[in-house]
C-alpha positions as CSV (number, residue, x, y, z in Angstrom):
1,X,4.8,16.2,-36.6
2,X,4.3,12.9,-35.3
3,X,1.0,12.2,-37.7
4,X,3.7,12.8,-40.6
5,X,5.9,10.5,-39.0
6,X,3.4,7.6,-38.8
7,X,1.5,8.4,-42.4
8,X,3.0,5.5,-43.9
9,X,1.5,3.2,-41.9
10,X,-1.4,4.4,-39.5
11,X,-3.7,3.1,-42.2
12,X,-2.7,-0.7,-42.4
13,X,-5.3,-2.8,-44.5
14,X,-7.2,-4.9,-42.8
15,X,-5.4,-8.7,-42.9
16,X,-6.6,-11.3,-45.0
17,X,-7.6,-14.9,-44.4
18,X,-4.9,-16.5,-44.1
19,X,-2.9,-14.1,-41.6
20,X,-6.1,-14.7,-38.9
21,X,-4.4,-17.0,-37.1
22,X,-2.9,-17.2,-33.8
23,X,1.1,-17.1,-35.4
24,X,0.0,-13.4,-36.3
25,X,-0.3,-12.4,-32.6
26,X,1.0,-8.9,-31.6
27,X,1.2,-7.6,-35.5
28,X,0.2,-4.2,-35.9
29,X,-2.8,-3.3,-37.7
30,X,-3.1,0.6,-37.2
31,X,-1.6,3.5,-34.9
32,X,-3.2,6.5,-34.8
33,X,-1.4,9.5,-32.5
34,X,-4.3,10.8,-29.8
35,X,-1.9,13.7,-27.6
36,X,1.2,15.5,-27.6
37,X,1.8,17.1,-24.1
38,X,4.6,19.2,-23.1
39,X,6.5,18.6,-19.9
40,X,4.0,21.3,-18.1
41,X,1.1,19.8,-19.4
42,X,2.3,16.6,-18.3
43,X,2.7,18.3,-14.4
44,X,-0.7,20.3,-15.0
45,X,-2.4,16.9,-15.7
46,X,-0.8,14.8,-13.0
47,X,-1.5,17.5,-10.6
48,X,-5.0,18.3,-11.0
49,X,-5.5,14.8,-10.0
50,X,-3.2,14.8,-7.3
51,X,-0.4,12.3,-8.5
52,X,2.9,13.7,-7.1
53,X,4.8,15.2,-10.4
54,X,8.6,15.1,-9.2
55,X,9.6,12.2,-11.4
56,X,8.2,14.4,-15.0
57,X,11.1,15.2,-16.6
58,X,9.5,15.1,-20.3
59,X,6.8,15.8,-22.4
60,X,5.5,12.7,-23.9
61,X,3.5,11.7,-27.3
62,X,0.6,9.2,-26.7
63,X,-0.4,6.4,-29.7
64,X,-3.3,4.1,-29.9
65,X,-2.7,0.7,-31.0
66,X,-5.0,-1.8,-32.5
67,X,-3.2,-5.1,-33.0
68,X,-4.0,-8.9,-33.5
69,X,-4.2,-11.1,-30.4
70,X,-7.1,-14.0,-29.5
71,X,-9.6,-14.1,-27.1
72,X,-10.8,-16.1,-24.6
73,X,-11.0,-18.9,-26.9
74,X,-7.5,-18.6,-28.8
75,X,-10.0,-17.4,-31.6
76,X,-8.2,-14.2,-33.9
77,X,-9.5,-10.8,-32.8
78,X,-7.8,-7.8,-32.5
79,X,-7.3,-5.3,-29.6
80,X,-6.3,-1.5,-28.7
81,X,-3.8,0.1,-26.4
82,X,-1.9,3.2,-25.8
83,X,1.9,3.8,-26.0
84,X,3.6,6.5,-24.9
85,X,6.9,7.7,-25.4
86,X,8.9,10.7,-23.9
87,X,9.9,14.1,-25.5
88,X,13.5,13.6,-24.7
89,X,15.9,11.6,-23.6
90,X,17.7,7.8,-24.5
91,X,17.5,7.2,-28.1
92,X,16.7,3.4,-26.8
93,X,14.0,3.1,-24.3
94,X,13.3,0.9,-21.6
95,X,9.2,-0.6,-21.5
96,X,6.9,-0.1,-18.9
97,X,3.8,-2.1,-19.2
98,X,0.9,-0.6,-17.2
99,X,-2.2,-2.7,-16.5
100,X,-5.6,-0.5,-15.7
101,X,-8.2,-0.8,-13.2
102,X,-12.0,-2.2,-13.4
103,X,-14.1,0.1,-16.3
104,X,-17.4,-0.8,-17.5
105,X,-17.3,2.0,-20.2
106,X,-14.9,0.9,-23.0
107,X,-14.9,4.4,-24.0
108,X,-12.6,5.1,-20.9
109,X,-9.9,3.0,-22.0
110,X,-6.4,4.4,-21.7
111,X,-6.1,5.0,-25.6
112,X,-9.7,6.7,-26.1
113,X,-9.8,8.8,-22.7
114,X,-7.4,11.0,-21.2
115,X,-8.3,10.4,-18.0
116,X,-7.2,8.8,-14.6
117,X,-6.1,5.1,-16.6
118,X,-3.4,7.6,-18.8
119,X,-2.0,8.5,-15.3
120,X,0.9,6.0,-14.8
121,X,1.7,6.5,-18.9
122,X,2.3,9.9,-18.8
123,X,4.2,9.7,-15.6
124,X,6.7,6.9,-16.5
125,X,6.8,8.6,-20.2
126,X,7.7,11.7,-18.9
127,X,10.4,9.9,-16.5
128,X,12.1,8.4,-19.9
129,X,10.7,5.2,-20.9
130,X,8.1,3.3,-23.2
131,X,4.6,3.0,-21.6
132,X,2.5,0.5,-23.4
133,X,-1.2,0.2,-21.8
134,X,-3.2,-2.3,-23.3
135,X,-7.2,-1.4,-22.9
136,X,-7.9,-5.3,-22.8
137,X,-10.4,-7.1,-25.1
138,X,-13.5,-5.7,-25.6
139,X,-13.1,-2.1,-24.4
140,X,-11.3,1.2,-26.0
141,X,-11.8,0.3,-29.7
142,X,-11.7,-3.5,-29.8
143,X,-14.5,-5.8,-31.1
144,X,-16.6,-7.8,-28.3
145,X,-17.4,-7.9,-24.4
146,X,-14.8,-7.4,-22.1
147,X,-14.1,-10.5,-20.5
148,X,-13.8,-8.9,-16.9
149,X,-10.9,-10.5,-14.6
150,X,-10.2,-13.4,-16.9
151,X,-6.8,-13.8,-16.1
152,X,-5.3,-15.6,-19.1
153,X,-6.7,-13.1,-21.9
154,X,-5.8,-10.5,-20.0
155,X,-2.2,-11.6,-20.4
156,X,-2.2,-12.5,-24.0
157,X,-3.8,-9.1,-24.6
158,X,-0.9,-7.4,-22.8
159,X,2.2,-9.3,-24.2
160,X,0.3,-8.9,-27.8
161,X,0.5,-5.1,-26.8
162,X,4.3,-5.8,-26.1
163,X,5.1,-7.0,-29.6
164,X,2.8,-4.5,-31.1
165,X,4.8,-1.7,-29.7
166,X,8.2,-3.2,-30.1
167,X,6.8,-2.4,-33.9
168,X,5.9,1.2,-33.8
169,X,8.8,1.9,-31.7
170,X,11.4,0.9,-34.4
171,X,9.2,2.5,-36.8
172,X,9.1,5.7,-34.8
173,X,13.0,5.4,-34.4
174,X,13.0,5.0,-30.6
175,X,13.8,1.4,-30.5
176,X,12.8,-0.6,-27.3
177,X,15.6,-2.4,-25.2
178,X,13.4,-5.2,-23.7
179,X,13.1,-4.1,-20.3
180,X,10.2,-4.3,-19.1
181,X,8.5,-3.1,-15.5
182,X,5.6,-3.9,-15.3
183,X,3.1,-2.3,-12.9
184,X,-0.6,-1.7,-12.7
185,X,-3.7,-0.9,-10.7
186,X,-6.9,-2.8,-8.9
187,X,-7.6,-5.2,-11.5
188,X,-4.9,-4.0,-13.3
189,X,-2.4,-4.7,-9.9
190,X,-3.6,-9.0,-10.6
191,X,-3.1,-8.6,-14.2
192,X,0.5,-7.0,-13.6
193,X,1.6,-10.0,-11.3
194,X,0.1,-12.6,-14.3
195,X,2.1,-10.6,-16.7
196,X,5.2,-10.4,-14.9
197,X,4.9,-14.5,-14.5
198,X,4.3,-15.4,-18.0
199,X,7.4,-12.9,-19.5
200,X,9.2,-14.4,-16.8
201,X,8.4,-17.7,-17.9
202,X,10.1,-16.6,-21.5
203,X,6.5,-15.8,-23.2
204,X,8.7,-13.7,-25.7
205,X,11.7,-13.8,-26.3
206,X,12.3,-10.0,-27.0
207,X,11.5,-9.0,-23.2
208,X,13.0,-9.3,-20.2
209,X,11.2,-8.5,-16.8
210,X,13.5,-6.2,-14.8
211,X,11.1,-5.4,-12.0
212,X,7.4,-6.1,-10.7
213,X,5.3,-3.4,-8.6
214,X,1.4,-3.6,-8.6
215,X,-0.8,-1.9,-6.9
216,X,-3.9,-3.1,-5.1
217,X,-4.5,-5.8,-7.0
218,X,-7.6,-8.2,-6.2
219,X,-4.6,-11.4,-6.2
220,X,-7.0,-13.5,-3.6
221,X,-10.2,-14.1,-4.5
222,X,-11.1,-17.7,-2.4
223,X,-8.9,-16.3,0.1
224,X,-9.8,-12.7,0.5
225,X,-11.6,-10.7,-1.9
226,X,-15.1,-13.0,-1.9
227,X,-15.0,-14.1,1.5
228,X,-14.6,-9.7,2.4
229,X,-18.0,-9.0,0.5
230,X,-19.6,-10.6,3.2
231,X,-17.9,-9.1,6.7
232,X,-17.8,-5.6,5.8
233,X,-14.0,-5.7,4.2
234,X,-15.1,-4.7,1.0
235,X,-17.9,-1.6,0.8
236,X,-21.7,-2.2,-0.5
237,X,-21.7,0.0,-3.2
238,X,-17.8,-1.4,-4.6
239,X,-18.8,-5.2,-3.6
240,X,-22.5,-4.9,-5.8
241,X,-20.5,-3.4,-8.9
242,X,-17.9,-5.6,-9.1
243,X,-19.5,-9.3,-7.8
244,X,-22.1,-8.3,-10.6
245,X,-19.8,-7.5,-13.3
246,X,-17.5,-10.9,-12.7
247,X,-20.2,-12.9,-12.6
248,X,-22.4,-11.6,-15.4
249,X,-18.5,-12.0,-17.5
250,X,-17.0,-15.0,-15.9
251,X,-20.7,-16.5,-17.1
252,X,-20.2,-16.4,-20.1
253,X,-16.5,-18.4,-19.7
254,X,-17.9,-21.0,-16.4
255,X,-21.3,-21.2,-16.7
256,X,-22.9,-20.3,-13.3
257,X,-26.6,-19.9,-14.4
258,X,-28.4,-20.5,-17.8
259,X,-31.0,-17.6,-16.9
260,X,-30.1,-14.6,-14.8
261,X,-33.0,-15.1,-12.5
262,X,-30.6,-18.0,-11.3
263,X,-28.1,-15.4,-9.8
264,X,-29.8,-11.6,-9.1
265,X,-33.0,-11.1,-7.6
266,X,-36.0,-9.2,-9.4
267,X,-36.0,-6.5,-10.7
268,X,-32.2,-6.7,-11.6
269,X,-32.2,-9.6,-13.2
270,X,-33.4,-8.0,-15.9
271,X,-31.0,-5.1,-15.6
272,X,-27.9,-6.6,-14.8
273,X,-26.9,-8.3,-18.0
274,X,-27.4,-4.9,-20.6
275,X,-25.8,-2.7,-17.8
276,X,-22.6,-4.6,-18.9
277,X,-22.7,-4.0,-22.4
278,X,-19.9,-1.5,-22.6
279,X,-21.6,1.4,-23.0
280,X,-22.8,2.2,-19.8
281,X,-20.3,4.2,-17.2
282,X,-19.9,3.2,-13.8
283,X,-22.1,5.3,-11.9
284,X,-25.3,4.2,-14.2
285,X,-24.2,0.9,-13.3
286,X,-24.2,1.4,-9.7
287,X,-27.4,3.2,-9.9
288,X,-29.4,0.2,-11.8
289,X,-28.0,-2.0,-8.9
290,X,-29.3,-3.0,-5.7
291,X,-27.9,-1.3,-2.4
292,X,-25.7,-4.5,-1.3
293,X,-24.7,-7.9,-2.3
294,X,-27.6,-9.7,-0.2
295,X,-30.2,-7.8,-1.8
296,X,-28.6,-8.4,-5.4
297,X,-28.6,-11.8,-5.2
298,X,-31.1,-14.4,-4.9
299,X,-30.5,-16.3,-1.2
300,X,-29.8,-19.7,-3.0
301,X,-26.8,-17.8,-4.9
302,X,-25.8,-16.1,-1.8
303,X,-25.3,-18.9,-0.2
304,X,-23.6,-20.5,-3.1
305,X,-20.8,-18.0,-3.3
306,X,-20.2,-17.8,0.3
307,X,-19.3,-21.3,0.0
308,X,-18.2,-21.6,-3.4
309,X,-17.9,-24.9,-5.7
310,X,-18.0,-26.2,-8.8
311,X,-17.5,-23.7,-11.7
312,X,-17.8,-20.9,-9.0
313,X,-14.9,-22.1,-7.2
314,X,-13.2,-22.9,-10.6
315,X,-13.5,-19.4,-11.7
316,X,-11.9,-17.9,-8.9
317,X,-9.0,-20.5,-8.5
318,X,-8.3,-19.2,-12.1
319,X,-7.9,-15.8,-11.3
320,X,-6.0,-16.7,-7.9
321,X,-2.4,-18.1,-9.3
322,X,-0.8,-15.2,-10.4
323,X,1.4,-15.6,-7.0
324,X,2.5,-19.1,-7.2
325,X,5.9,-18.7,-8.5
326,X,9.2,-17.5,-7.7
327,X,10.3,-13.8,-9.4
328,X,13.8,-13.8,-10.0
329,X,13.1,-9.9,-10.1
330,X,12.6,-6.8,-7.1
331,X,8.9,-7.4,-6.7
332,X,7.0,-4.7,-4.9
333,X,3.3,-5.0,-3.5
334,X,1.5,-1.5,-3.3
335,X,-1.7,-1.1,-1.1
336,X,-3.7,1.0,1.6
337,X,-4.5,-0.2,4.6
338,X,-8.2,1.3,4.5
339,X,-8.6,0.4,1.3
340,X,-12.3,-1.0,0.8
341,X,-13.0,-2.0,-2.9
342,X,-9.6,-4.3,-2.7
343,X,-8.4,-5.0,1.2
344,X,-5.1,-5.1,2.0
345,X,-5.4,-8.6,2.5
346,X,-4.9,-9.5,-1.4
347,X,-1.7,-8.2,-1.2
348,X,-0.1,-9.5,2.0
349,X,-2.0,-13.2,0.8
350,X,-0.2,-12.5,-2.2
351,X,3.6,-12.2,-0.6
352,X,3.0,-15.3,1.2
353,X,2.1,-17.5,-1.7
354,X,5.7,-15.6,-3.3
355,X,7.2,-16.3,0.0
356,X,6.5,-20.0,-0.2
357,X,8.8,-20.0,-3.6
358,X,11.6,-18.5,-1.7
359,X,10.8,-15.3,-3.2
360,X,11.8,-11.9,-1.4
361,X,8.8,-9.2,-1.7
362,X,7.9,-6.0,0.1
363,X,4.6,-5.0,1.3
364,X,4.2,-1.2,0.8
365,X,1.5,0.0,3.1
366,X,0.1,3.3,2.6
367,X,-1.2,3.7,5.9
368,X,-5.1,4.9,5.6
369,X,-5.7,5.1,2.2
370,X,-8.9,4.0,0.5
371,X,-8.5,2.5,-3.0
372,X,-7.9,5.9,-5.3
373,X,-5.7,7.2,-2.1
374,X,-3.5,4.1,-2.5
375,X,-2.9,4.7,-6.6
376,X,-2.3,8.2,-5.9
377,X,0.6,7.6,-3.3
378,X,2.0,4.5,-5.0
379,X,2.0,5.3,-8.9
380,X,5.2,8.3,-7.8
381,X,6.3,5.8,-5.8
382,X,6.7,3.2,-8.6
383,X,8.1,5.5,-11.1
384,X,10.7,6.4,-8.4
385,X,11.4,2.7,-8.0
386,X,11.8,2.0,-11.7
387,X,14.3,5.0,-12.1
388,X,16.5,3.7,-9.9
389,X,16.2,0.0,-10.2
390,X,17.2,0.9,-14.1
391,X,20.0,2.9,-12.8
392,X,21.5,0.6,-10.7
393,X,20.6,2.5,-7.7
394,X,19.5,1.6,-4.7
395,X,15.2,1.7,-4.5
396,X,13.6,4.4,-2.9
């Protein structure tokens, strides 16, 4: 039913010319529908990978998106992302926008895999609203290498997604109210809080951020993520695969080495690079990788990002502002407190620097939680929170 419903469009021509520029942002170019799940499918699925199902009260329909936005650059490219609407309920919908974790493997993008990243869509979908999850440049479908952690395309990817969707929604007669909750996981968590700040700061005038809850998100690098590589905050295995995948993508953006025999010792110098390429999953990453950061790295880089300057420092600081501002919505910070791919730390640096604006934010601590525990406890939690911070409730 819903492929009949989207015929008339889901094969858009490709633009010409003159529409690849950066006024085009956020137009649609296709929608294809990828699942229809009753309300006990919806349970089944959350359940068999232990996400608390007590918000479901819908089956949801599941789209992917590919849309104009630019990249790092400003340069026109285009990008995919999954929306998902509920079986049910208000003919207008409230928007969640949900922000995924680290993948190497653009394959297991929210709109290609049903997977762990569809988890918060089907769960606030099935709660009643909108879920748009954007797969960021360079993974899922779109063109290109994913620019990993850089902040600011990460952004215009997501609000791109935003106007993308507001499209298909009108089109699929469940028009969007603009208000948007925004949430998200691990890197997903720092691109929530970016998000959040830029609709706050009137990036579109269609949305309106009604409430803010990451989860674990990396908010701290200078402060807290880098420095926990090094005193045993931050596992081997989860500090390898992620300082190696920023810097091998934050390269190409700041510059660090001009050969990678600068950065990673042999033999993975020669690895590291094509391990990134998009195509590879994260445990043949891990297993083309050395066995810790110290043994990845060559000593003069080692000691270069212990005490970071230059483009090094640069990169991170650009990465690290997403908490310098002053939400004038609920804002909740979601983490476990044994949580050793993204500490704790990131988050309670994070309500300080909100603090400092006169902001009020809660910490939720999970207690002892490593990083999957802490998404599995808080992504109920946050559909919870949304229900009744829409209703006018007070927050669970």
């Amino acid at each position: 039913m819903a492929a009949l419903h989207l015929a008339g469009f889901a094969l858009a021509p490709v633009a010409t010319a003159a529409e690849r520029d950066t006024a085009h942002r956020g137009v649609l170019v296709s929608v294809i529908p990828v699942a229809d799940r009753g309300v006990g499918q919806v349970r089944e699925f959350l359940a068999g990978r232990d996400i608390a199902t007590d918000p479901v009260r819908y089956g949801v329909r599941a789209y992917r998106l590919t849309y104009r936005t630019v990249d790092p650059y400003g340069k026109p490219t285009t990008a995919t992302g999954l929306l998902s609407l509920p079986r049910g309920g208000a003919l207008r919908l409230d928007l969640v926008s949900d922000t995924h974790g680290t993948m190497v493997d653009r394959a297991y993008a929210p709109s290609v895999s049903e997977d762990l990243g569809r988890v918060p869509s089907y769960l606030n979908a099935s709660a009643g609203r909108a879920v748009v999850a954007p797969d960021y440049l360079g993974l899922g479908e779109g063109p290109g290498l994913h620019p990993y952690m850089d902040t600011r395309s990460a952004v215009t990817a997501s609000v791109d997604m935003l106007r993308a969707a507001r499209t298909v929604a009108d089109r699929l007669g469940r028009p969007l109210t603009g208000d948007v909750y925004a949430t998200g996981f691990s890197q997903g968590g720092q691109v929530a809080m970016a998000l959040g700040r830029a609709l706050d700061g009137g990036a579109d005038q269609h949305f309106r951020l009604k409430g803010l809850a990451p989860v674990s998100g990396p908010y701290d690098l200078e402060g807290q993520e880098v420095p926990a590589l090094f005193d045993g905050r931050v596992n081997d295995t989860s500090g390898v695969f992620y300082i190696s995948y920023w810097l091998v993508a934050q390269n190409r953006l700041y510059h660090f080495y001009r050969d990678p025999g600068e950065a990673f010792r042999a033999p993975y110098a020669n690895r590291v690079e094509p391990l990134f390429d998009g195509r590879h999953d994260e445990e043949d990453v891990v297993k083309g990788l050395a066995s810790s950061v110290k043994r990845l790295l060559t000593p003069a880089f080692y000691n270069r990002l212990r005490h970071p300057s230059g483009p090094l420092l640069d990169a991170m600081r650009s990465a690290d502002h997403t908490c310098d501002w002053k939400p004038d919505v609920p804002v909740r910070l979601y983490a476990g407190a044994a949580d050793t791919d993204v500490p704790i730390g990131n988050a309670r640096s994070c309500a300080l620097r909100l603090a400092a604006h006169q902001a009020h934010v809660s910490v939720v601590d999970q207690g002892n939680v490593d990083h999957f525990g802490s998404f599995a406890a808080s992504a109920p939690q946050v559909a919870r929170w949304f229900d009744a911070l829409a209703g006018g409730g007070s927050p669970r």
